[in-house]
C-alpha positions as CSV (number, residue, x, y, z in Angstrom):
1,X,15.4,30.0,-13.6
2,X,19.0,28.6,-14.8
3,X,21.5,30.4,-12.8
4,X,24.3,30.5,-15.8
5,X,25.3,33.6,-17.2
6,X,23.7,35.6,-14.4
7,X,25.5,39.2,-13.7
8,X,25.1,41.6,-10.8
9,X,22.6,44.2,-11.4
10,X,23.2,47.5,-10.8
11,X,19.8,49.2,-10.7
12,X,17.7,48.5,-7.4
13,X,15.3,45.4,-6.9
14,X,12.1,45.0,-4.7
15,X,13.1,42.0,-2.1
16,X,9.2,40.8,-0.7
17,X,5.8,40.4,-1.6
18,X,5.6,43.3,-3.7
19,X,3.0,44.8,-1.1
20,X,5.7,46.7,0.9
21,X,9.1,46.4,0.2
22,X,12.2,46.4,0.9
23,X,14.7,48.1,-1.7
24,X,18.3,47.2,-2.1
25,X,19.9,50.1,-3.6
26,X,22.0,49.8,-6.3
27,X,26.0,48.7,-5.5
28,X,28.6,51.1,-5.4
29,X,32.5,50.8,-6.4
30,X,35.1,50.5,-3.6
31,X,37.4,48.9,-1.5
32,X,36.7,46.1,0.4
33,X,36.7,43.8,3.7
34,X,35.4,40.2,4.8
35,X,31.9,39.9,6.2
36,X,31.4,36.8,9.1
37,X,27.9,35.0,9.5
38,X,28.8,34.6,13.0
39,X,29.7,31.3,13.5
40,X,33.4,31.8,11.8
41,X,32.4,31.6,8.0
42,X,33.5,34.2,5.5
43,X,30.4,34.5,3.5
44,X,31.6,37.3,1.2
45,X,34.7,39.7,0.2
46,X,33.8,43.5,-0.3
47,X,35.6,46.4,-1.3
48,X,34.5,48.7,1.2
49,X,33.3,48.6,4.4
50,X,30.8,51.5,4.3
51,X,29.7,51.0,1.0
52,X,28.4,47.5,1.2
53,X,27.3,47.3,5.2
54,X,26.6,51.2,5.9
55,X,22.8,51.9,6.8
56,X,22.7,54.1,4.2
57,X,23.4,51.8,1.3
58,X,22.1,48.4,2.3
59,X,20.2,48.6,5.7
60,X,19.0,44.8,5.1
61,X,22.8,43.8,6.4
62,X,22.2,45.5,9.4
63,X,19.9,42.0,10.5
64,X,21.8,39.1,12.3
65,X,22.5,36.6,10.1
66,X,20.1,34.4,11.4
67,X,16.7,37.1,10.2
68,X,18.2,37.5,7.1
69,X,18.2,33.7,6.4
70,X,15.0,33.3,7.8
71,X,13.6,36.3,5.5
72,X,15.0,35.2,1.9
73,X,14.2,31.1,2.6
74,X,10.4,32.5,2.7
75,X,10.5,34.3,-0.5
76,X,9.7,32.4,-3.7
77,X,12.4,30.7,-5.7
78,X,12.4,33.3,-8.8
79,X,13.0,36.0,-6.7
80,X,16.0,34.6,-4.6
81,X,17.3,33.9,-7.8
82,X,17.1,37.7,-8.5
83,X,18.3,38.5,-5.4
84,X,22.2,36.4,-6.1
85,X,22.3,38.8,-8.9
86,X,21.9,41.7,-6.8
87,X,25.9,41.6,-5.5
88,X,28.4,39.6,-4.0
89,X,27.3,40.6,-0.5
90,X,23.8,38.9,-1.2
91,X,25.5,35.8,-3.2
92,X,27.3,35.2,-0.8
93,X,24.4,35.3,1.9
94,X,22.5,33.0,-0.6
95,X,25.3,30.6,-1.4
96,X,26.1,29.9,2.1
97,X,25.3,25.9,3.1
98,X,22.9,27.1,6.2
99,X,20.9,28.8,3.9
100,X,20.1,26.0,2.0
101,X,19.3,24.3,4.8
102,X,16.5,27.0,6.0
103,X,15.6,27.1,2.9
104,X,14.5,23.1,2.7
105,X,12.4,24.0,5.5
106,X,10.8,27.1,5.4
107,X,10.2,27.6,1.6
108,X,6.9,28.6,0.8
109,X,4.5,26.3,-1.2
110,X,3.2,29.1,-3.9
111,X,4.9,26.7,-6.7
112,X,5.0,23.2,-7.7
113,X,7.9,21.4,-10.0
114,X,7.0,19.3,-12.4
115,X,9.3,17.0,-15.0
116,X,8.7,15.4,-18.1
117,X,10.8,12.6,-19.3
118,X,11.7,12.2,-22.8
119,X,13.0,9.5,-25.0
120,X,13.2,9.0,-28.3
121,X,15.8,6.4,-29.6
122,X,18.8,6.2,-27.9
123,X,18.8,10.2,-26.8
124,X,17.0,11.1,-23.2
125,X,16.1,14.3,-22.0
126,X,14.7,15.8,-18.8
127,X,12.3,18.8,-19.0
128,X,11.3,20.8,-15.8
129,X,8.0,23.5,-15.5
130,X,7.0,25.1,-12.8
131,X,3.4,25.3,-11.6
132,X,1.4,28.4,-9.9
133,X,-0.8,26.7,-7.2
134,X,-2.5,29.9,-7.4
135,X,-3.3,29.6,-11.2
136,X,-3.8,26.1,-11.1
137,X,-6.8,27.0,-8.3
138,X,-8.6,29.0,-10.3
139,X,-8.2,27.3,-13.4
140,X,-11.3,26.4,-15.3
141,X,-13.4,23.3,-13.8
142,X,-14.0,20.5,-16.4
143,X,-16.6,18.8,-14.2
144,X,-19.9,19.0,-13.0
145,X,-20.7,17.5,-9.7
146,X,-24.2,17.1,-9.6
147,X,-25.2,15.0,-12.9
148,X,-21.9,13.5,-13.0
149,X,-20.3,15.1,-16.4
150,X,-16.6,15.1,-16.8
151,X,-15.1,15.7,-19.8
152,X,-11.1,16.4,-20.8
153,X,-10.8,19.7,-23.4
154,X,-8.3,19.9,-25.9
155,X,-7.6,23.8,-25.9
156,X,-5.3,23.6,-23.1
157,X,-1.8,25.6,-23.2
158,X,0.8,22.3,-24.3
159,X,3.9,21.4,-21.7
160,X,6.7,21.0,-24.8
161,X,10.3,21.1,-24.9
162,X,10.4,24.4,-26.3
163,X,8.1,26.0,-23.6
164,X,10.1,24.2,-20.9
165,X,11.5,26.3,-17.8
166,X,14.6,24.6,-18.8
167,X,15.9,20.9,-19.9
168,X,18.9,19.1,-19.9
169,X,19.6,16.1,-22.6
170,X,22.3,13.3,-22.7
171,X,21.7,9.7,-23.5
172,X,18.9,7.7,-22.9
173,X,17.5,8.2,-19.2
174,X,15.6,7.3,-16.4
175,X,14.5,9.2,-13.4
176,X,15.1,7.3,-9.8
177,X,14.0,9.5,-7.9
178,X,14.4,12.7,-6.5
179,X,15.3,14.5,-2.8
180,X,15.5,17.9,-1.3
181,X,16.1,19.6,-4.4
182,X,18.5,16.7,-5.7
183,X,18.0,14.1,-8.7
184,X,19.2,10.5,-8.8
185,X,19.5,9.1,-12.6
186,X,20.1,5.9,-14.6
187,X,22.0,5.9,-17.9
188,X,21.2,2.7,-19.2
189,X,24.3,3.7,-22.4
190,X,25.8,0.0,-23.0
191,X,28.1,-1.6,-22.1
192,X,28.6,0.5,-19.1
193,X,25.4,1.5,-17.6
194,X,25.8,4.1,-14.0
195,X,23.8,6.6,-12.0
196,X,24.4,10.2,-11.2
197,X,22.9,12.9,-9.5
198,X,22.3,16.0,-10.1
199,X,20.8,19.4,-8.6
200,X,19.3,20.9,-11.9
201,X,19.0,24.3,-10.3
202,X,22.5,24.9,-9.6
203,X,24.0,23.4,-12.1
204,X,25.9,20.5,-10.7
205,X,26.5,16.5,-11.4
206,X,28.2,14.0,-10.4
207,X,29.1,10.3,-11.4
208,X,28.1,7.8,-9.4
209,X,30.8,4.6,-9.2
210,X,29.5,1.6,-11.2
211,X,27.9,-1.0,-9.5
212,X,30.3,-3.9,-8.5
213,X,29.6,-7.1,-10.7
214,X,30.5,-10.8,-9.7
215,X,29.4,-13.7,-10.8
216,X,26.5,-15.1,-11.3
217,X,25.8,-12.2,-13.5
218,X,22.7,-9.7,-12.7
219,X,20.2,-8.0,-14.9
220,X,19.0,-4.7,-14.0
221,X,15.2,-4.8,-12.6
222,X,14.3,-1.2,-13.6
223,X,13.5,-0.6,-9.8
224,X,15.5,1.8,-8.0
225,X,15.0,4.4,-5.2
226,X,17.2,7.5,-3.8
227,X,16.4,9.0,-0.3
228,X,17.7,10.8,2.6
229,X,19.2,9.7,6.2
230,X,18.2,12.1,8.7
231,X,19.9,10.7,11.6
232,X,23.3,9.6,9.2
233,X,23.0,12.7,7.4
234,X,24.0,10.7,4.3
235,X,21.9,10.2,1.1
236,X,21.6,6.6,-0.3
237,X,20.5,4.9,-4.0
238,X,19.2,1.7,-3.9
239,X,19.7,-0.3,-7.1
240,X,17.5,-3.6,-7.7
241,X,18.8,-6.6,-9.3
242,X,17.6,-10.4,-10.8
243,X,20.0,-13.1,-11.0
244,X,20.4,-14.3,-14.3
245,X,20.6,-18.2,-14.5
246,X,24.6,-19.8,-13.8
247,X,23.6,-21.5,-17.5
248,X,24.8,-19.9,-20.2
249,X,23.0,-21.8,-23.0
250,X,19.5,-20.8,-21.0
251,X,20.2,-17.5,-20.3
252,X,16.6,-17.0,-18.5
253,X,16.3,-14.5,-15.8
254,X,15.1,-15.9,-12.3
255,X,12.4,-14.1,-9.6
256,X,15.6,-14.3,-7.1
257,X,16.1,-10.6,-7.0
258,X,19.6,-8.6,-4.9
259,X,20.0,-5.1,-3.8
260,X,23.0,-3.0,-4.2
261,X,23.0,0.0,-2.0
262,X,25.9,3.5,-2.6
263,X,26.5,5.9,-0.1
264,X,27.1,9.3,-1.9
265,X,30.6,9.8,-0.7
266,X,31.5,6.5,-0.7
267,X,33.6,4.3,-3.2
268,X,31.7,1.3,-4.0
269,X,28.2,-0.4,-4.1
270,X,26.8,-3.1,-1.1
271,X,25.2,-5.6,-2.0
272,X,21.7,-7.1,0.3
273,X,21.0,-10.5,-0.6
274,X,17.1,-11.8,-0.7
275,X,15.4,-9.0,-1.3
276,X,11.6,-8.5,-1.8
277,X,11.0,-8.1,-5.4
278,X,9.5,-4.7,-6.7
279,X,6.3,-4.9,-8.8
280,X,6.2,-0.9,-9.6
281,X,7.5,2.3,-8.2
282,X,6.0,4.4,-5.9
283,X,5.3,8.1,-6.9
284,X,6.1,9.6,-4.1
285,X,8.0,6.7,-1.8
286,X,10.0,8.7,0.8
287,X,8.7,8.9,3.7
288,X,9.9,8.1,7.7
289,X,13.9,7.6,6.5
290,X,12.7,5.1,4.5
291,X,11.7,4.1,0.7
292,X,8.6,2.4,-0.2
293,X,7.7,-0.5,-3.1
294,X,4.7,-2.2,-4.1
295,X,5.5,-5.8,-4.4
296,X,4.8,-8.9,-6.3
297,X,3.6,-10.8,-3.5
298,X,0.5,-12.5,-3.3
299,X,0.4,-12.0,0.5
300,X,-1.1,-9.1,2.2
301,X,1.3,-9.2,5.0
302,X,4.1,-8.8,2.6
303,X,2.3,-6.3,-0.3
304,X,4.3,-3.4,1.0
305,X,8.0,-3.5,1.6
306,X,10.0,-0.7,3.0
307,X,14.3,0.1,2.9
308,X,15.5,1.8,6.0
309,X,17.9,3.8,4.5
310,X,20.0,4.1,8.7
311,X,20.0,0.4,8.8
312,X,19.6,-0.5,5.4
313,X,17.1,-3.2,6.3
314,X,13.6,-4.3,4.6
315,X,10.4,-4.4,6.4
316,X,7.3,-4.8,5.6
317,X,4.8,-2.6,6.3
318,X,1.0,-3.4,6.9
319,X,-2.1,-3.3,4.3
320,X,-5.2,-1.6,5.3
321,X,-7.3,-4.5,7.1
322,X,-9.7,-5.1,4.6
323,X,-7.0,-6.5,2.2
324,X,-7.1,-10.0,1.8
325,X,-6.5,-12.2,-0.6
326,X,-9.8,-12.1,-2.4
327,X,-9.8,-8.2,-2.2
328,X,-6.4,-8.1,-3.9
329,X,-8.2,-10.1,-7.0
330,X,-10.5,-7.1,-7.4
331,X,-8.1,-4.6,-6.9
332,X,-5.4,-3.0,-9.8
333,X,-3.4,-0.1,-10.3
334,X,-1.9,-0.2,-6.4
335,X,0.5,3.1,-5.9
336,X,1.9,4.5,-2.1
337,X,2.3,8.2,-1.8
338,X,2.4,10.7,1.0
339,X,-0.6,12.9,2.2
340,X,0.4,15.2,4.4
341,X,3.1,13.8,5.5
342,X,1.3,10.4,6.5
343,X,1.9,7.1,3.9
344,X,-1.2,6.5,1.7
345,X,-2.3,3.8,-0.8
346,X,-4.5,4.6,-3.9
347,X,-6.0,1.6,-6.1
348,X,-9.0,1.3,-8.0
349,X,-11.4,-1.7,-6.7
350,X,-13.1,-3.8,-8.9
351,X,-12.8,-1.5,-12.2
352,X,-15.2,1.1,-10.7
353,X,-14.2,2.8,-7.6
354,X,-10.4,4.6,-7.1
355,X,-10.2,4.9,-3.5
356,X,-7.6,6.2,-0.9
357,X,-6.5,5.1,2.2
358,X,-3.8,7.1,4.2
359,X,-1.8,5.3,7.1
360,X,-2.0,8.0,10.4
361,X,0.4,6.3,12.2
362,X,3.4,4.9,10.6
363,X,3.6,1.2,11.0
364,X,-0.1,0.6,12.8
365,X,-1.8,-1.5,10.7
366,X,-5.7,-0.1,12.7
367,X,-5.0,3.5,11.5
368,X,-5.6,3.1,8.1
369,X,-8.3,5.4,6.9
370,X,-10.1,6.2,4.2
371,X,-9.9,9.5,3.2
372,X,-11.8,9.7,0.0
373,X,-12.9,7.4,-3.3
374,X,-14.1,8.2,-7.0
375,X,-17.2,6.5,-8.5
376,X,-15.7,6.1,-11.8
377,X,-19.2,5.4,-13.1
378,X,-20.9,8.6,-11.8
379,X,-18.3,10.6,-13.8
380,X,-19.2,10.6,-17.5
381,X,-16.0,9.5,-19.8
382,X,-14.1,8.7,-17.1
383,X,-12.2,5.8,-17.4
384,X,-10.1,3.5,-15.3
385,X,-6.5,4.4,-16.8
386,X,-7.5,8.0,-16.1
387,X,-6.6,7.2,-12.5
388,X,-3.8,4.7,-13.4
389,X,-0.8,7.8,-13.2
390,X,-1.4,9.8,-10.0
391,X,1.6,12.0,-9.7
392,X,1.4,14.2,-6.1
393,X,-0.8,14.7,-3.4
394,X,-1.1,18.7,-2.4
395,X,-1.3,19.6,1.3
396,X,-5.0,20.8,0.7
397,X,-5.6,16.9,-0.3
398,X,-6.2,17.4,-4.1
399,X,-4.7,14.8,-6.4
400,X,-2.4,16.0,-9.6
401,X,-2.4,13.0,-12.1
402,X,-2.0,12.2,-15.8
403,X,-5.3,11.5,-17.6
404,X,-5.4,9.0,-20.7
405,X,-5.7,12.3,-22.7
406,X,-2.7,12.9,-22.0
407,X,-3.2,15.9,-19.9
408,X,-2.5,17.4,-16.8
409,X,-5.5,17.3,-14.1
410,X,-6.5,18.3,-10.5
411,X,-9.1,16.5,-9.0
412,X,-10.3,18.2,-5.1
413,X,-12.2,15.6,-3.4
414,X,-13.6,18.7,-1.2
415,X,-15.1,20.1,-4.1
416,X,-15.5,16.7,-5.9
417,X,-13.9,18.6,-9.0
418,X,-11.4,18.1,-12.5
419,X,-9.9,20.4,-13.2
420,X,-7.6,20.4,-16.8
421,X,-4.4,22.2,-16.6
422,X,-1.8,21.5,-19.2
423,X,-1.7,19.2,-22.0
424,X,1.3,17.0,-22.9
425,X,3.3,17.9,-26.2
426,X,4.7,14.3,-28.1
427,X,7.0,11.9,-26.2
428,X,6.4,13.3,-22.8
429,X,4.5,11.1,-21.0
430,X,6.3,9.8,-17.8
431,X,5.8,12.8,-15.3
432,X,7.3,13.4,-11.5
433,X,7.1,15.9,-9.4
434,X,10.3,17.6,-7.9
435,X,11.1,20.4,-5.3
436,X,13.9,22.7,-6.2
437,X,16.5,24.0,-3.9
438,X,19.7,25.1,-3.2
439,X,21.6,22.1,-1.6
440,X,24.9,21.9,-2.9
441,X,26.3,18.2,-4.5
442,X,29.6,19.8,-2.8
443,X,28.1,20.0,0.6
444,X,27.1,16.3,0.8
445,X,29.5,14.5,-1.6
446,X,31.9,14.2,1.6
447,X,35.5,12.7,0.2
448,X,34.2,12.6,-3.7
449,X,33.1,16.7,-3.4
450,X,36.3,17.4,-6.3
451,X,34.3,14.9,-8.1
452,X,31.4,17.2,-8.7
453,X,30.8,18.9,-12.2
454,X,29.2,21.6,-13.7
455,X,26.4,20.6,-16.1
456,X,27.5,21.5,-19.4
457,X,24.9,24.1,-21.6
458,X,24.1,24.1,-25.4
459,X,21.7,25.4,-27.4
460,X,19.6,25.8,-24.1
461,X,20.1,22.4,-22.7
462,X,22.0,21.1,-20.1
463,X,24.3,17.7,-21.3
464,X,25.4,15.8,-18.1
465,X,29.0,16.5,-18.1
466,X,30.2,13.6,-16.7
């Protein structure tokens, strides 16, 4: 998976399903001209014309541009990755900033990207595995749904730093969140706390400025978010923020909370006074060009805010009608997610039902409905904090989530199912899931693009070298 210390191959390699297909012959020595995409771009320099775009030795190149892109951003991720290593002609096909942009789009959903959080001390580390949706189907059900057993096995193959697809460490971490194949962190190192970003796939970091202080001095609220603008083309962090008190000799911490926003590219930090206050972060919160919080509010009306990352403005965004203020008494454990690609809420009522509700149309408070709910009681040893840590929603509707086994499950409310499919090894508990691609920190770090770095490798891991 890491790209580092790939070379070009020189024997052939099956590019497709492996049910019919196409070879790339091996590369031959020669001289050399420059290939166009079309549009004015030199995507790669050859030696020789007829020995990299002749029929006879790669008839692939014969495609427009536009089919060849089309073809590779369907195939999976490992073998694109092979296909870079095949020669320049191809790495250059595959490096190109369209194809990266097809490939955010039309990549096919065969795998999902988990990754583990570690930290231990002062030292951090970041842990990434890749899933099979295949496998993870047919995996072995732990639950019977007609008396209502369900139990959590302990034979289960263990997701550990040393099986990991591959891991980067550096000081003590934590994961903001993450975007088309892009990761926002915050290294909390003292005295000079600052976030970067990072695409762990190719490699790349870069420093974030530090957030502009002034006085009254602010405490870090542990509540950020990182999302994509669409129509600004621009990606955005949004840091939260209390107000410490003006008194030194009290030095208490007040609910007045501020929000600094960056605009990768940019040179400084804004700063939104009055914010709603964050009570817990969302698993999956991106959604519409906006983020999404829970928040400590005692009001329905105002239980979910929401960042509009064109205007940078907050909003809130109706509850499902039922909630009032006696139902929020009964209810714990309140998470937003997306299920496909419509907002949804997950809780569990009254210590013994988890239910979900998914918003159909963004913003209307009448089209909450819900789509399914677990009897925590009908399913034997099944226990409230089970359902505590959901982690993603699939297309198909089944629900990934961390179990207080500390393992890995799948539950299908079609099938009414568990399934168990990894254990976690020590000090990996906090879990995310990420999509990797091939976006470029160079492509959309605008004036700051000389500012990008190359993560640095050691014994296996990646150090952010910034």
């Amino acid at each position: 998976m890491v790209l580092h210390g790939c070379k070009r191959r020189r024997e052939p390699i099956i590019v497709g399903d492996g049910k019919g297909d196409t070879l790339v012959d091996k590369q031959r020595q020669g001289e050399c001209t420059m290939l166009s995409d079309g549009r004015g771009d030199t995507l790669v320099r050859s030696r020789k014309p007829q020995a990299l775009t002749s029929k006879s030795e790669l008839p692939l190149l014969d495609l427009p541009y536009h089919i060849l892109y089309d073809i590779f951003a369907r195939l999976p991720l490992l073998n694109i990755l092979r296909c870079r290593c095949v020669c320049k002609t191809l790495l250059g096909l595959l490096k190109d900033s369209y194809f990266s942009t097809v490939h955010l789009t039309r990549a096919p959903i065969v795998t999902t990207n988990l990754i583990l959080q570690e930290n231990v001390g002062k030292w951090g580390a970041l842990h990434f595995f890749t899933f099979d949706l295949q496998e993870s189907a047919l995996a072995s059900c732990s639950s019977d749904n007609q008396n209502g057993n369900c139990y959590f096995s302990h034979g289960l193959p263990t997701l550990s730093r040393t099986n990991a697809d591959f891991s980067f460490r550096t000081q003590r971490l934590t994961l903001v969140g993450s975007c088309n194949g892009l990761l926002c962190l915050y290294f909390a190192s003292s005295p000079n706390p600052f976030y970067g970003i990072c695409n762990p796939l190719l490699g790349e970091c870069l420093k974030l400025p530090p957030v502009t202080e002034s006085a009254p001095a602010y405490t870090y609220a542990n509540y950020s978010g990182f999302g994509y603008s669409t129509k600004m083309k621009q990606y955005k962090v949004i840091s939260f923020m209390y107000r410490t008190s003006s008194d030194p000799q009290l030095s208490t911490v007040s609910k007045q909370m501020v929000a600094n926003v960056h605009t990768l590219g940019s040179d400084s930090w804004r700063r939104i006074e009055n914010v709603p206050c964050p009570e817990r972060s969302s698993f999956d919160p991106f959604l519409n060009g906006a983020l999404h919080w829970i928040t400590n509010s005692g009001k329905p009306s105002e239980l979910i805010s929401s960042f509009d990352l064109e205007n940078e403005m907050f909003k809130a965004i109706p509850p499902p009608p039922h909630f009032n203020v006696q139902y929020m008494k009964k209810v714990v454990g309140i998470n937003i997610g997306i299920l496909r690609d419509c907002m949804c809420m997950c809780y569990i009522y009254n210590g013994v039902e988890f239910e979900v509700w998914v918003m159909k149309e963004y913003g209307v408070q009448d089209s909450w409905t819900k789509e399914f709910s677990i009897d925590l009681k009908f399913y034997c040893k099944l226990q409230v904090d089970d359902l505590r840590r959901p982690i993603k929603f699939f297309s198909n509707g089944d629900l990934l989530f961390i179990s207080s086994y500390d393992s890995i499950v799948c539950f299908s409310p079609q099938k009414r199912t568990f399934r168990e499919m990894r254990s976690l090894g020590p000090w990996l508990k906090e879990v995310s899931a990420h999509s990797l691609s091939f976006l470029s920190l160079k492509e959309v770090a605008g004036s700051k693009k000389d500012k990008v770095r190359n993560l640095k490798v050691g014994r296996r891991r990646y150090v952010f070298g910034v």
